[in-house]
N, C-alpha and C positions, 0 to 999 in steps of 0.2 A: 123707534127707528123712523117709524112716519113722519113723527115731528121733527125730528130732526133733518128730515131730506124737504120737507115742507119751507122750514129757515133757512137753511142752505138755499133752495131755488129762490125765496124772497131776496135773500141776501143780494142774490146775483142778479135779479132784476133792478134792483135798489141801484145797484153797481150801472148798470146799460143806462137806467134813465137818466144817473146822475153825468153817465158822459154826454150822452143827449143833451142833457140840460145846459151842459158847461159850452159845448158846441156851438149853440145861440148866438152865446155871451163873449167868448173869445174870437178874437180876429186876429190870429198869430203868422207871419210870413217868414219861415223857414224855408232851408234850402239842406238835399241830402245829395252828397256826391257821391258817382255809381263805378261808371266802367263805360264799355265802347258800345255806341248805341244797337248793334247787333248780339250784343254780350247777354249774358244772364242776370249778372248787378243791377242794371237800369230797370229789367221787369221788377227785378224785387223790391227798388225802392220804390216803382210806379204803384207796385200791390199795397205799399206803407203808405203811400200818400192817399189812397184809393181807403181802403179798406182800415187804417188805423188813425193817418193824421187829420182825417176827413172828420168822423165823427167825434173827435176830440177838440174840434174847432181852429185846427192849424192846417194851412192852406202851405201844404209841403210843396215843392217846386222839386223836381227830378231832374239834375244835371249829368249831364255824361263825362265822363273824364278818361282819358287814359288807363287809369287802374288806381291800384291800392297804393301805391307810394305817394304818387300825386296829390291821392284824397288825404292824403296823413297832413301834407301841406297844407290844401287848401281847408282842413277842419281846423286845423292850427289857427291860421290866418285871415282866408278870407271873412269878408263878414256877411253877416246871414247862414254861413252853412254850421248849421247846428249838430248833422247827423252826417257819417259816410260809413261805406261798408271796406271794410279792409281784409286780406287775407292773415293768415294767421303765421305765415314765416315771414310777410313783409313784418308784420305788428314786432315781432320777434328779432330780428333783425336789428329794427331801431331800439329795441331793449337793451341787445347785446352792445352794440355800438358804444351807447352811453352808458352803460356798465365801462365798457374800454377807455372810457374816457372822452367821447370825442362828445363836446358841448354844445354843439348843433344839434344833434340826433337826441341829445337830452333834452333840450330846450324844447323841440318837436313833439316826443312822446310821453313825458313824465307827468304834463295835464293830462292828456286824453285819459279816458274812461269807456269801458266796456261798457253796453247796455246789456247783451245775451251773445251767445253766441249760437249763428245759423243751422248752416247747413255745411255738405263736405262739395267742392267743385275738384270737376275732373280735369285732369292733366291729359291732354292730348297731344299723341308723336304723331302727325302727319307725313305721310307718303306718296309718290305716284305708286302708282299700283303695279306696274313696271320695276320698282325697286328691290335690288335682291335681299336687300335688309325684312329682318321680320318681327326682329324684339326690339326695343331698349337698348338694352346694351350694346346694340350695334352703330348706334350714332357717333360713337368717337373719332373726331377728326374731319366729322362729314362737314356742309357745311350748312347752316341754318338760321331761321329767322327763330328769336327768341322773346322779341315782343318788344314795346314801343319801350324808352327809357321814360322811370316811374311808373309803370305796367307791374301789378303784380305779377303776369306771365314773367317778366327777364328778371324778376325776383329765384320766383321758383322753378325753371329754367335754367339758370347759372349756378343757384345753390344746388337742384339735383346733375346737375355734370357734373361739380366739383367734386360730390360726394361719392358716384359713380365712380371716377375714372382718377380722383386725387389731383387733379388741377385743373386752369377755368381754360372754358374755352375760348381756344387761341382767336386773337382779336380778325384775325385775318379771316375766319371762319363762320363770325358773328354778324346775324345783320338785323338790324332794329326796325323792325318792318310792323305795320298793324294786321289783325286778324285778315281782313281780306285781303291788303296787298301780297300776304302771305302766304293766303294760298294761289292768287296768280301767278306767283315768282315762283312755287313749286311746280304749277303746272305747265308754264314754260321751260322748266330745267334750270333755274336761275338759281336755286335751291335744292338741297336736297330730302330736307327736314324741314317741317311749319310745326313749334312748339306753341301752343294754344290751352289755353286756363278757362275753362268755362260751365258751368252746372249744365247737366244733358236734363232735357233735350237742349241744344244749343242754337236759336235761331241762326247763326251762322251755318248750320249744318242742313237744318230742317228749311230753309228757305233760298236755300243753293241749287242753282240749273243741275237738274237730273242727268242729265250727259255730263256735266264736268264733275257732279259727284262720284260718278261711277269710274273716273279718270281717277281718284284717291282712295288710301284707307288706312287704318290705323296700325301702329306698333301694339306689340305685345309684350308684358312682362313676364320674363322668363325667369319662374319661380329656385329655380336651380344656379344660376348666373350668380359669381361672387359680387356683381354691380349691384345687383337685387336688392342681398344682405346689406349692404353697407348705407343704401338709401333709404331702408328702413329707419334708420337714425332718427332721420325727420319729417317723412312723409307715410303715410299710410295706403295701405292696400283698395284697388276699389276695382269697379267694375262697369266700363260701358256697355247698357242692353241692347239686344238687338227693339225691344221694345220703346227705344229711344229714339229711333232710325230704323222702324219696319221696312220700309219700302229702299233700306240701300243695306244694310249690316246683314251678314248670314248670321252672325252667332257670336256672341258675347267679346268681349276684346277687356280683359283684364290691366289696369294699368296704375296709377297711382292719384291719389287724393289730397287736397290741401284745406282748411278749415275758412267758411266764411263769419266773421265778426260783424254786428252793429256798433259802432263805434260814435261817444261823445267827447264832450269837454268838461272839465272839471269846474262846473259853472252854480256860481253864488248869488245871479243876482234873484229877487224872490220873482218876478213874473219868466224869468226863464226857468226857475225850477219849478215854480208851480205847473208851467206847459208843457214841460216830460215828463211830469209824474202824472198828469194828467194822459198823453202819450205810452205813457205804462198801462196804463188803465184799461186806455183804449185796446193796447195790443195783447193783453190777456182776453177782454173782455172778446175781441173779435177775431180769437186765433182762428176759433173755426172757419171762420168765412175767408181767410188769409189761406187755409189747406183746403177749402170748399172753389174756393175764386182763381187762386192766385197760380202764379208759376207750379209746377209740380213739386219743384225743389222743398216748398214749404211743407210737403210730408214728412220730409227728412229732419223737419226742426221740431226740439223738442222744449216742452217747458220747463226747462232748466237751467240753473245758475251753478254749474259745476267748478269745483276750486280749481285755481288761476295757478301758473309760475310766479316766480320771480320777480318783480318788475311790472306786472300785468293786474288791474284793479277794477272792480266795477264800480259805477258810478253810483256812490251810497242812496240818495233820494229815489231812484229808481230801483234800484234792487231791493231796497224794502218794500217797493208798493208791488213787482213783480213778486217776489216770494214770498207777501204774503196771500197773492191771490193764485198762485199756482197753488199754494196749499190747500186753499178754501176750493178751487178746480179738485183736487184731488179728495180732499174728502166726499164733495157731493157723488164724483164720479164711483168711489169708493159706496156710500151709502145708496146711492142707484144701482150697483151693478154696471154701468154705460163705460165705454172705452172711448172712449171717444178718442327811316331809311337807310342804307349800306353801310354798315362802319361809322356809326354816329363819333365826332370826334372825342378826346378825351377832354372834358375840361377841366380847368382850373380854378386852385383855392382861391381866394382871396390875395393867400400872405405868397403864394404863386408856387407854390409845388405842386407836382403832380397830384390828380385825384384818382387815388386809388378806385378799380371796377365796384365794387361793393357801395362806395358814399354817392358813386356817379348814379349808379341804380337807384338808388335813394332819393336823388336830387337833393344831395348836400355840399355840392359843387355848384361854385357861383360862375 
């Protein structure tokens, strides 16, 4: 057993210096697209840039973006961005799509490639505190900011009303606002909901004037509500703590979950696949300092390559070099004992028909 936990630590030394080594030698300039600069995305690509593309000798660049539809774009397209974090019913979404046929949303998502998948970020119903609403289910009809167009928020936002209530929110009711302008339009009365997508603790919350905090609070889901049952479909159950928000929350606020993905490109050329496998390497080798350093969120991620749906694949080059060193992670641990704005308009196709709300949220409307 000695010897064997004796080559396992070798192994994994051998592992650090060789990304050490490679770090020297490489001078790689990537670019990862996150989310809204007060969001939770952008921490967690800054912790990858920081903590994993660092000592693997890629000199990651942290963009803010909109959200998860945008970055589905700009991984597509722009050049230099190698990496972006997407949610996991946007990711889905564009599966479905081009499953339906539509050749855009194929063309969009049939390269991409999963690296791992995150963490779960929380769905927040914002309120004045003044509001006689107190679940979920009572948002029908009201009227609310549902998040910028290509925001994962107006992804997951429009699909849990749909599912809720069986039809989308009426356009008259809808306004495409960003996280903060969102909640000043609430606390004016200009709104009466701020729907918001962000892993707690959420600097949007934690770095919010203590008097207008105390002017909002959150929804609750109401475990009994037939809206409940039917949004379970596609989103899972979670939980805001008060240990997220000690100094403003009394007591836990139970509400709903959506998956965060690493997301690349289905990419052949050998110096870009050598620098993500390299990038693999890194992010096993230095998971801990990513839950030691990083956002909190990073507790919640596990080292795991779990089977995918439909449509959904991981990026081969790297899932081999990740899965084989979660392995080699798990036996040593194993042989140690150790755990270680308003009414955005509708636009138009190309060939000039209406764009349905669904391809709009996508930005597959030119």
């Amino acid at each position: 057993m000695l010897k064997t936990t004796l080559a396992g630590v070798a192994a994994l030394i051998a592992l650090l210096f060789s990304v050490l080594a490679v770090a020297a030698e490489v001078d790689a300039h990537y670019r990862i697209v996150t989310g809204p600069e007060r969001g939770t995305y952008i921490q967690i690509g800054q912790d990858l840039a920081k903590w994993v593309a660092q000592p693997a000798g890629i000199d990651l660049e942290v963009i803010p973006s909109k959200g998860s539809a945008e970055n589905v774009q700009r991984m597509r397209f722009e050049p230099g961005v190698k990496l972006a974090l997407v949610q996991s019913d946007v990711y889905q979404a564009y599966v479905d799509m081009a499953n339906s046929g539509n050749e855009e949303a194929g063309t969009l998502i049939r390269p991409l490639r999963l690296i791992m998948p995150l963490y779960d970020e929380e769905i927040y119903f914002v309120v004045r505190n003044d509001s006689p609403m107190k679940t979920i289910n009572e948002i029908k009809d009201k009227v609310m900011s549902v998040g910028l167009i290509g925001s994962g928020t107006a992804q997951s936002a429009t699909t849990l009303y749909r599912l809720m209530f069986g039809q989308p929110i009426p356009e008259q009711n809808a306004q495409h606002l960003s996280n903060e302008d969102a909640l000043a339009a609430l606390i004016v009365k200009k709104i009466d909901v701020a729907i918001i997508v962000a892993g707690q603790p959420a600097k949007l919350f934690t770095d919010m004037n203590p008097e207008l905090l105390q002017q909002i609070r959150f929804l609750r889901v109401d475990a009994n509500a037939p809206e409940t049952a039917r949004a379970k479909q596609t989103y899972y159950p979670a939980t805001i703590h008060v240990s997220s928000y000690p100094n403003w929350l009394k007591e836990d606020v139970p509400t709903w979950t959506v998956k965060a993905f690493l997301v690349t490109y289905d990419y052949n050329l050998r110096d870009t696949v050598g620098n993500l496998k390299r990038f693999a390497d890194s992010l096993c080798a230095n998971f801990d300092n990513l839950q030691e350093h990083g956002h909190p969120k990073w507790k919640q991620v596990k080292l795991d390559l779990p089977g995918l749906g439909k449509g959904w694949q991981y990026y081969p080059p790297v899932e081999r070099r990740l899965k084989a060193c979660f392995a080699h992670r798990a036996a040593m641990q194993a042989a140690t004992g150790s755990t270680a704005a308003r009414g955005a308009p509708a636009a138009q196709k190309v060939d000039g028909r209406p764009c349905p709300d669904q391809e709009r949220l996508l930005l597959l409307c030119k």
